[in-house]
N, C-alpha and C positions, 0 to 999 in steps of 0.2 A: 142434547148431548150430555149436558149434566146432569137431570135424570137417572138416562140410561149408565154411567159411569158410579151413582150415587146409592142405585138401585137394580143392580142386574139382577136379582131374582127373582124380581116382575118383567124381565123380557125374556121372548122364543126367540133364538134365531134360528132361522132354518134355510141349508145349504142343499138345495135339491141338482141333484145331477153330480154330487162332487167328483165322481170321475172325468167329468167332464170340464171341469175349471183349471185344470192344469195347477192343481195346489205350491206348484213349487215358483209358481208366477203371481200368485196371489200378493196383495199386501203381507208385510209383516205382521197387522194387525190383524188381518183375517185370519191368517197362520197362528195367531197368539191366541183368538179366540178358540181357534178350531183344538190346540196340545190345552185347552183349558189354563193357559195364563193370563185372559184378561176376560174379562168378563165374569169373573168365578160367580157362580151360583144360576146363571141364566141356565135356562132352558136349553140346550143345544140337541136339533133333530139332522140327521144329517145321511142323505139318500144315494145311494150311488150302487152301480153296479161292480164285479167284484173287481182288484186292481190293483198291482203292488203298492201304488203310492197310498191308497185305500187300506188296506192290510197294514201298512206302516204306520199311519198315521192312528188306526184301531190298537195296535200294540202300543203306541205310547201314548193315547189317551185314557184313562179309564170310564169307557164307557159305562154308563148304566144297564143297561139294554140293547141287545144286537138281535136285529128281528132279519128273517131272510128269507124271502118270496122264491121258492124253486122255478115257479115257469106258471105258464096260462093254459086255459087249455084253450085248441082252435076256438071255441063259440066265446070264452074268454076277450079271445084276441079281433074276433069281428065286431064283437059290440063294441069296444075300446075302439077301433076303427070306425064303426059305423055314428061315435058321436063326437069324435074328433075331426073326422076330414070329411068335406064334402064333396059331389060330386064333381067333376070325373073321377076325381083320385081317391075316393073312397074303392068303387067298384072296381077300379084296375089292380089297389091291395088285395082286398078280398080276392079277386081273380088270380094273383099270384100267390094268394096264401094257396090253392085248390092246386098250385102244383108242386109245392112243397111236398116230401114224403112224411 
């Protein structure tokens, strides 16, 4: 902990899925790290799909970098399927990707 407090520009942290942590539920501290009030100089990666709280939080942070993945394509989306989930529930995705338009 004193370290990381003494030296945060040798640590990453990374918040993968933040649309999905309900940031307004977070610690104040994770909220302090995320607007860039604590932790100054670390690393921060931070993943999430699009999202007002997401948008809000991008506007009062100055990110470095905003990188933005458009979509998959279907064989994309089977291989990510076919090495994540295993059977049955691989096949029964794939099977409802095929009725997707």
């Amino acid at each position: 902990s004193d370290f990381i407090h003494k030296y945060p520009q040798k640590l990453c942290v990374i918040l993968d899925g933040a649309d999905e942590a309900e940031l307004a539920r977070c610690s104040d501290y994770v909220r302090g790290v995320l607007r860039g009030e604590l932790l100054k100089g670390c690393c921060l990666i931070v993943t999430s799909r699009h999202s007002n709280e997401i948008l809000e939080l991008s506007a009062s942070h100055p990110f470095d970098k905003h990188i933005e993945v458009l979509g998959f394509t279907r064989e994309n989306v089977v291989e990510y399927v076919g090495k994540v989930l295993q059977q049955p529930q691989r096949d029964a995705v794939i099977s409802k990707l095929g009725e997707e338009p």
